[in-house]
N, C-alpha and C positions, 0 to 999 in steps of 0.2 A: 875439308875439315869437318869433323863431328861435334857439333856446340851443344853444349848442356847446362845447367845450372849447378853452382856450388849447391850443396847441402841447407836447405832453406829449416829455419829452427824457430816455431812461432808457438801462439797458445789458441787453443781450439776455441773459433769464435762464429761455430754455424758455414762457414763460408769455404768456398775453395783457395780464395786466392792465398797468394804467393810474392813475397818479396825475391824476386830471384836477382840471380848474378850471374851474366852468361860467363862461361867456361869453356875452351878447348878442351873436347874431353879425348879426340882421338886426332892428330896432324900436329901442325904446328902454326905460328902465326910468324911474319917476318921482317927484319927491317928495309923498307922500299927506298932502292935508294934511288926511284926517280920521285921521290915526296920526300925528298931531304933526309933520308936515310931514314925517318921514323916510325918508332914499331907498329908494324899493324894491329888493330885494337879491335874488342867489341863492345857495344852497347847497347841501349834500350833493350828490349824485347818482352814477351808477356810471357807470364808463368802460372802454373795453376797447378793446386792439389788435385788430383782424380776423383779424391773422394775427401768426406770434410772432418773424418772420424780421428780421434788423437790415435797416435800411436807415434813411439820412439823407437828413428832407426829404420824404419821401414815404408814410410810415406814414398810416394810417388808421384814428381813433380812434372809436370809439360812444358817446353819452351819450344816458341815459336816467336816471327819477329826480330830477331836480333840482326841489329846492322853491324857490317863490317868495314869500318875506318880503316881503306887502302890506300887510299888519296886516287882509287882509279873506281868510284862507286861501287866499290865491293866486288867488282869484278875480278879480282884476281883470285878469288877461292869458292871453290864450289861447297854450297851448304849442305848440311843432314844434320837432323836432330836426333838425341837422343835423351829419353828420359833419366831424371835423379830418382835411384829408389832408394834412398837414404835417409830421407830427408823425415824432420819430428814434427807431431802435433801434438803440445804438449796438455794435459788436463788442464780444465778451466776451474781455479778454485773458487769455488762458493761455502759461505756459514749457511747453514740451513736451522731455522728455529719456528717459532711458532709462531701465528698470530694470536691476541689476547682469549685466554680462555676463561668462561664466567659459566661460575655452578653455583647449586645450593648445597651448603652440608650436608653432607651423606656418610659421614664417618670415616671414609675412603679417600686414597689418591690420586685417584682415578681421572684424567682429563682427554676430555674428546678437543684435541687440536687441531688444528690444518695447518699444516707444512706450508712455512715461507721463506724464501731466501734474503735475508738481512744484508749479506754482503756478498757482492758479484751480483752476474746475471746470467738469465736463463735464454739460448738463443736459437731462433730459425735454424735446423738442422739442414740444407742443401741436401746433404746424402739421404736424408728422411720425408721426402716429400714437403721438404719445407717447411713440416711443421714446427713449432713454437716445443720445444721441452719442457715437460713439466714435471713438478712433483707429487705425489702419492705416499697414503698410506702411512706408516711412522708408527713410533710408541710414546704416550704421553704422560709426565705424569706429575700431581704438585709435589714439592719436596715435603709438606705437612699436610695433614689434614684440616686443620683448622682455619675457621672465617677469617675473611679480614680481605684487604688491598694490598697492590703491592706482593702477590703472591709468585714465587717462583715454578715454573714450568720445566720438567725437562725434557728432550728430544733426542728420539733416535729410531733406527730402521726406518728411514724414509727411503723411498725409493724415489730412482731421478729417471725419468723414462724420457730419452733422448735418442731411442734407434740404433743403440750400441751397446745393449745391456749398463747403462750407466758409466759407458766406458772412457766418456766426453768431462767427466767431471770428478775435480776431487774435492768429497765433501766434510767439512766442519761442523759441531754443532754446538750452536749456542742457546743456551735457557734462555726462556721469557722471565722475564723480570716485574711485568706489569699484569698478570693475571689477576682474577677476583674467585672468594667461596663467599657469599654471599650466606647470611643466618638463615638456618633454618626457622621456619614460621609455625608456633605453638599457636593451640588453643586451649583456650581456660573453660573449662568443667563446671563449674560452681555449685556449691550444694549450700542452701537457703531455708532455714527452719520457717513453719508455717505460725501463726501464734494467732490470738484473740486482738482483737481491736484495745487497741490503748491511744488510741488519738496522734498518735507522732505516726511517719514515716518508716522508723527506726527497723532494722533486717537483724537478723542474727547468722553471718556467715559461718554456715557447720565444716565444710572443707570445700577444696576444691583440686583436681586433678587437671592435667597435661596430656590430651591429645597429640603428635608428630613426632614426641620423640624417637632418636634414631636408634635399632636395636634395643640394648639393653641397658642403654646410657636413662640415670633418671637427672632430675630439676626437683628443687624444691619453689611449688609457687604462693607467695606472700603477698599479705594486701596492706598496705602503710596507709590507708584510705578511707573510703565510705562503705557502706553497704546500707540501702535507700529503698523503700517500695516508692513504686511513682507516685503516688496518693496515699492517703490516713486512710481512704473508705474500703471497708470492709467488702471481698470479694473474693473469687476461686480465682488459681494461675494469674495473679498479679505480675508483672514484669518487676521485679527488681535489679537494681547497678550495683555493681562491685566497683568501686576507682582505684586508684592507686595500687595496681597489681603488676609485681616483680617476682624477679627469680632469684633463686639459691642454687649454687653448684652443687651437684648430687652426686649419685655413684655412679661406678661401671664406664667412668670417663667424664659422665654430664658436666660439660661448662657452661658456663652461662653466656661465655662472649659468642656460643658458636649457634645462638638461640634467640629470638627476636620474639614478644609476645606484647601483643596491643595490652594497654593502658587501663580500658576498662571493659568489662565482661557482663552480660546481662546472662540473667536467670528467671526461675519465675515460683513463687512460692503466694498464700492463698493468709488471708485475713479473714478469723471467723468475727460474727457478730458476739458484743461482748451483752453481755444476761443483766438485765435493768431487775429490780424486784419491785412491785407496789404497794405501798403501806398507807393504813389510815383508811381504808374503805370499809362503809358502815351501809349495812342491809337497813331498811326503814320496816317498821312492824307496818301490818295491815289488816283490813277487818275480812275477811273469808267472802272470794271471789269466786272459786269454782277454778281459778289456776294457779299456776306456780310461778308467776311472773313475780319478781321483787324489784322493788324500784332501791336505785343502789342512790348514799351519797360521797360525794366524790370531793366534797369542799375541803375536810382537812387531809384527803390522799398525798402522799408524797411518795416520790420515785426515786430510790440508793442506786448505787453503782454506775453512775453519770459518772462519765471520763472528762477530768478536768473543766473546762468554762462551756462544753455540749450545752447547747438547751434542746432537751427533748420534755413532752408536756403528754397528760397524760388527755388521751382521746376519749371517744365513748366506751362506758364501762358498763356491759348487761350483767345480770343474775336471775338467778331460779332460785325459790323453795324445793327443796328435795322431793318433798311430795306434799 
């Protein structure tokens, strides 16, 4: 007799083996009627794909091993095997999607992904030097441009490199659902009028402009706040704070949700000294020295334009006769 296996019908999982069923494929088997008449039978035996690659219909299966239940140790029939070429390896389905992708607003949909298989697995190829399948490459992209969490991803053109042109796998794609675009990050400009000493802190914020925007998208930036020189004392490039600085949605697209700008902004603008006048100084007459020195007095002097509770005092005060 020539034993073979039924048609073995399974899902591509890396591997050769084979659930076989031996089969008479060429003789017959009989009933012994010194084993009580009953039918001779086969069993056990090993089976194995040739190779591990799916295909339907065309697989080709080995058996070897099968025992022959004669009641006389299988002694009544002589064996030969022959191979199933029939037999299916059917594709292994997998969802293939993304792992989480995180960007900064760029105006664009653009997502650099990496291909992950969500549902199914990816397995040791036997026919492929055992190696592990993997996947490559893909198209990625968010469904909106806009910040936020919670961002959807979509995928596709991944390639599944398994040693058979992809031919081991049929694949699914599912969106990421938990991506991120992160704001983009402004900076504030500040423009800060310079002015004369008046005793306060006090800044006069003239405008201020937005550095990072994207393209042609603008913001409008707004200060609900302070604007402060560090010190009252009069000085060149003073540092001054800008606080309480927000945005307005602007043209050409500009939102504000897709835009993050710090709080507060320094600048730096210049304190001149503010102009004292002195009044009340009286030149003293003198009897003819031979110089032009004049002795001044200073007792009822007084100094205007003192800013607020200042005490400033008036110092040594020279003069001359003209001639």
């Amino acid at each position: 007799i020539t034993v073979s296996t039924s048609d073995v019908v399974r899902t591509y999982d890396g591997t050769l083996n084979a659930a076989g069923t031996a089969v008479v494929s060429v003789g017959t088997l009989y009933a012994n009627a010194s084993n009580g008449g009953a039918l001779d039978n086969l069993s056990g035996g090993s089976f194995a794909f040739t190779d591990a690659n799916a295909g339907i219909g065309n697989k080709v299966v080995t058996s070897t091993g099968v025992s022959v239940n004669d009641g006389n140790g299988g002694g009544n029939y002589t064996l030969t095997y022959a191979d199933n070429s029939t037999s299916t390896i059917n594709k292994a389905a997998i969802t293939v999607s993304t792992s989480d992708v995180t960007k900064t607003y760029d105006g664009g949909l653009i997502a650099v992904g990496t291909a992950v298989v969500t549902v199914g697995t990816l397995f040791h190829n036997a026919s492929n030097s055992s190696l592990l399948d993997s996947l490559s490459g893909g198209s990625y992209a968010f469904l909106d441009k806009n910040a936020g969490g919670s961002k959807v991803v979509t995928v596709g053109g991944v390639t599944v490199n398994d040693g058979n042109g992809a031919g081991n796998y049929a694949v699914t794609y599912a969106s990421n659902l938990s991506s991120t675009i992160d704001k983009a990050p402004l900076t504030v400009v500040a423009d800060v009028g310079s002015r004369v000493y008046d005793g306060t802190t006090n800044a006069t914020l003239t405008g201020m402009t937005l550095s990072g925007l994207i393209g042609s998208e603008t913001l409008i930036p707004v200060s609900a706040g302070t604007t402060s020189f560090a010190d009252k004392g009069a000085a060149d490039n003073k540092t001054v704070t800008i606080t309480g600085i927000g945005l307005l949605d602007g043209a050409n697209g500009g939102v504000v949700g897709n835009y993050s700008v710090a709080a507060t902004a320094t600048t730096t603008a210049s304190i001149a000294r503010a102009n004292l006048s002195v009044a009340g100084v009286v030149a003293l007459d003198k009897v003819y020295d031979g110089t032009t020195t004049a002795t001044i007095n200073t007792s009822v002097a007084q100094l205007t334009g003192m800013i607020g509770s200042d005490n400033v005092s008036i110092g040594t005060i020279t003069g001359s006769f003209d001639s």
